[in-house]
N, C-alpha and C positions, 0 to 999 in steps of 0.2 A: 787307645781309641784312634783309629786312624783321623787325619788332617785333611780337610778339603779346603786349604787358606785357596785363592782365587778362583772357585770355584763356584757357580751359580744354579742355583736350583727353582724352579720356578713350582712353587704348593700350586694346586688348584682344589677349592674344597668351597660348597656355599657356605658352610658353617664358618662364621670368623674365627671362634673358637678353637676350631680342629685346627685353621690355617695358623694359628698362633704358637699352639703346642706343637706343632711341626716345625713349625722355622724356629723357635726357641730350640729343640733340639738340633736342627743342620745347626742350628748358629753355635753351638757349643764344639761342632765338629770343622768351624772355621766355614763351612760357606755362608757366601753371600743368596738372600732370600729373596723372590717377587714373588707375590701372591695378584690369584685372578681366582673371581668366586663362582664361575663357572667356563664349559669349555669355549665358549666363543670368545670370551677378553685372551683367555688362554692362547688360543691360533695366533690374537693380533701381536699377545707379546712373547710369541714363539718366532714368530718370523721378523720380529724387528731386534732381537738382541740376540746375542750368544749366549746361548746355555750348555751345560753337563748334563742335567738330570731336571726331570717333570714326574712327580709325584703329584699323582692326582683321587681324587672321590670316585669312584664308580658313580653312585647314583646324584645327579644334580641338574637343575633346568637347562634348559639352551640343548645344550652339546653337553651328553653324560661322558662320563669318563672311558668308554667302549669306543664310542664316535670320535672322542677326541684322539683317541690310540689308534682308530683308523685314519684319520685325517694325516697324524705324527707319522705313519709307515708310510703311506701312499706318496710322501712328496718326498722328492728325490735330496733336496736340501735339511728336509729334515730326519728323511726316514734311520739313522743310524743314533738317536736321540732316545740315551734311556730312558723309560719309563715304568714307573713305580705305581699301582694299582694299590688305593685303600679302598677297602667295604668291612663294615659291621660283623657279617657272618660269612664262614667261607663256603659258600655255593660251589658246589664241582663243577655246574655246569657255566656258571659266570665266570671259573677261571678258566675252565678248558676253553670256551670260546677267547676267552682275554689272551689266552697263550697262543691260539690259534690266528690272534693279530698282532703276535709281537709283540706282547707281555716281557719285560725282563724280570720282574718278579711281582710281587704283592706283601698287603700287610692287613692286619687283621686288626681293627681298630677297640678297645683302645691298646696305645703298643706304647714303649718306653725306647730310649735312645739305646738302650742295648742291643734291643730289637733290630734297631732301626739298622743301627751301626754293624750287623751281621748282615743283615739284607744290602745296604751297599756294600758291604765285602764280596758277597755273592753275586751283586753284579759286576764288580770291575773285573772280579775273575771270566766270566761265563761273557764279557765284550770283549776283553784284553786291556782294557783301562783306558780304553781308546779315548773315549769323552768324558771317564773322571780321570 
Protein backbone atom coordinates (compact mmCIF):
# COMPACT_ATOMS: atom_id res chain seq x y z
CA UNK A 1 0.00 0.00 0.00
CA UNK A 2 1.44 3.12 -0.92
CA UNK A 3 2.72 5.83 2.08
CA UNK A 4 1.35 9.18 2.41
CA UNK A 5 3.87 9.80 5.85
CA UNK A 6 3.54 13.88 5.70
CA UNK A 7 0.99 14.33 3.99
CA UNK A 8 -2.52 16.00 4.80
CA UNK A 9 -5.69 15.40 3.67
CA UNK A 10 -8.58 17.31 4.67
CA UNK A 11 -12.29 14.61 4.93
CA UNK A 12 -15.26 16.98 4.30
CA UNK A 13 -18.46 14.93 5.08
CA UNK A 14 -21.54 16.04 7.64
CA UNK A 15 -21.80 12.55 8.70
CA UNK A 16 -19.17 12.23 11.65
CA UNK A 17 -19.25 8.82 10.87
CA UNK A 18 -18.26 8.63 7.13
CA UNK A 19 -15.54 11.36 8.43
CA UNK A 20 -14.19 8.74 10.82
CA UNK A 21 -13.92 5.75 8.49
CA UNK A 22 -12.24 7.79 6.07
CA UNK A 23 -9.42 9.19 8.07
CA UNK A 24 -9.06 5.78 9.86
CA UNK A 25 -8.31 4.63 6.51
CA UNK A 26 -5.79 7.76 5.23
CA UNK A 27 -4.35 7.21 8.65
CA UNK A 28 -3.34 3.64 8.05
CA UNK A 29 -1.76 5.01 4.62
CA UNK A 30 0.40 7.45 6.92
CA UNK A 31 -1.53 10.69 6.29
CA UNK A 32 -2.28 13.28 8.54
CA UNK A 33 -6.20 14.09 8.82
CA UNK A 34 -8.54 17.45 9.36
CA UNK A 35 -11.96 16.94 9.12
CA UNK A 36 -14.78 19.96 8.43
CA UNK A 37 -18.59 18.76 8.18
CA UNK A 38 -19.54 20.81 5.60
CA UNK A 39 -18.18 22.98 2.65
CA UNK A 40 -17.84 26.24 4.22
CA UNK A 41 -15.50 25.17 7.48
CA UNK A 42 -13.89 23.35 4.44
CA UNK A 43 -12.75 26.88 2.36
CA UNK A 44 -11.82 28.29 5.92
CA UNK A 45 -9.40 25.31 6.45
CA UNK A 46 -8.40 25.12 2.82
CA UNK A 47 -6.88 28.45 2.84
CA UNK A 48 -5.23 28.62 6.04
CA UNK A 49 -3.15 25.32 5.90
CA UNK A 50 -1.43 23.31 3.39
CA UNK A 51 -2.96 20.42 1.99
CA UNK A 52 -2.42 17.28 -0.66
CA UNK A 53 -5.81 16.05 -1.11
CA UNK A 54 -9.69 17.08 -0.01
CA UNK A 55 -11.88 14.31 -0.26
CA UNK A 56 -15.19 15.50 0.12
CA UNK A 57 -19.39 14.42 0.40
CA UNK A 58 -21.13 15.47 -2.61
CA UNK A 59 -24.43 16.08 -0.87
CA UNK A 60 -24.28 18.23 2.53
CA UNK A 61 -25.65 21.76 3.98
CA UNK A 62 -23.80 25.09 3.61
CA UNK A 63 -21.49 24.48 0.55
CA UNK A 64 -22.28 20.77 -1.14
CA UNK A 65 -19.45 19.14 -2.42
CA UNK A 66 -20.10 20.43 -6.33
CA UNK A 67 -19.70 24.19 -4.96
CA UNK A 68 -17.08 23.34 -2.86
CA UNK A 69 -14.94 21.85 -6.23
CA UNK A 70 -16.05 24.97 -7.75
CA UNK A 71 -14.81 27.29 -5.19
CA UNK A 72 -11.26 24.75 -5.01
CA UNK A 73 -10.72 25.29 -9.12
CA UNK A 74 -11.55 28.97 -9.44
CA UNK A 75 -8.87 30.33 -6.90
CA UNK A 76 -5.61 30.46 -8.30
CA UNK A 77 -3.79 29.39 -4.93
CA UNK A 78 -5.88 26.75 -4.58
CA UNK A 79 -7.01 25.53 -7.86
CA UNK A 80 -4.20 22.70 -8.47
CA UNK A 81 -5.54 20.86 -5.11
CA UNK A 82 -6.78 17.33 -5.61
CA UNK A 83 -10.08 16.50 -5.02
CA UNK A 84 -11.73 13.35 -4.33
CA UNK A 85 -15.76 13.26 -4.70
CA UNK A 86 -17.85 10.73 -2.29
CA UNK A 87 -21.67 9.98 -3.10
CA UNK A 88 -23.89 7.05 -2.38
CA UNK A 89 -24.98 6.18 -5.80
CA UNK A 90 -22.94 6.96 -8.98
CA UNK A 91 -25.20 9.33 -11.01
CA UNK A 92 -23.67 10.09 -14.60
CA UNK A 93 -24.82 13.02 -14.55
CA UNK A 94 -23.31 14.22 -10.96
CA UNK A 95 -20.01 12.91 -12.24
CA UNK A 96 -20.04 14.38 -15.55
CA UNK A 97 -20.88 17.73 -14.23
CA UNK A 98 -18.12 16.88 -11.14
CA UNK A 99 -15.60 16.08 -13.92
CA UNK A 100 -16.54 19.04 -15.94
CA UNK A 101 -15.29 21.18 -12.71
CA UNK A 102 -12.13 19.39 -12.04
CA UNK A 103 -13.16 16.27 -10.39
CA UNK A 104 -9.76 14.16 -9.94
CA UNK A 105 -11.68 11.32 -9.23
CA UNK A 106 -14.71 9.90 -7.02
CA UNK A 107 -15.72 7.00 -4.64
CA UNK A 108 -18.74 5.29 -4.30
CA UNK A 109 -19.65 4.99 -0.63
CA UNK A 110 -19.46 2.55 1.20
CA UNK A 111 -15.70 1.75 -0.09
CA UNK A 112 -12.75 0.12 1.85
CA UNK A 113 -9.07 1.25 2.03
CA UNK A 114 -8.26 -0.82 -1.02
CA UNK A 115 -10.66 1.23 -2.73
CA UNK A 116 -9.46 4.03 -1.61
CA UNK A 117 -5.75 3.22 -2.05
CA UNK A 118 -6.42 2.54 -5.96
CA UNK A 119 -8.26 5.79 -6.33
CA UNK A 120 -5.12 7.82 -4.92
CA UNK A 121 -2.91 5.69 -7.19
CA UNK A 122 -4.97 7.01 -9.89
CA UNK A 123 -4.75 10.39 -8.93
CA UNK A 124 -1.12 10.87 -8.42
CA UNK A 125 -0.75 9.45 -11.75
CA UNK A 126 -3.35 11.54 -13.84
CA UNK A 127 -1.49 14.97 -11.63
CA UNK A 128 2.11 13.84 -11.80
CA UNK A 129 2.15 13.56 -7.96
CA UNK A 130 2.51 17.03 -7.81
CA UNK A 131 0.46 17.58 -4.46
CA UNK A 132 0.74 13.85 -3.18
Amino acid sequence: MTKFDKHTCLIVDDYSTARRLIKNALQQMGFSCLEAENGEQALTLIQQTALNLVIADVKMPKINGLALLKEIRSDDNMKDLPVVLTMMEPFEDLITEAEKLGMNDYLIKPFDVFTLSKVLDKVIKTTGGESL
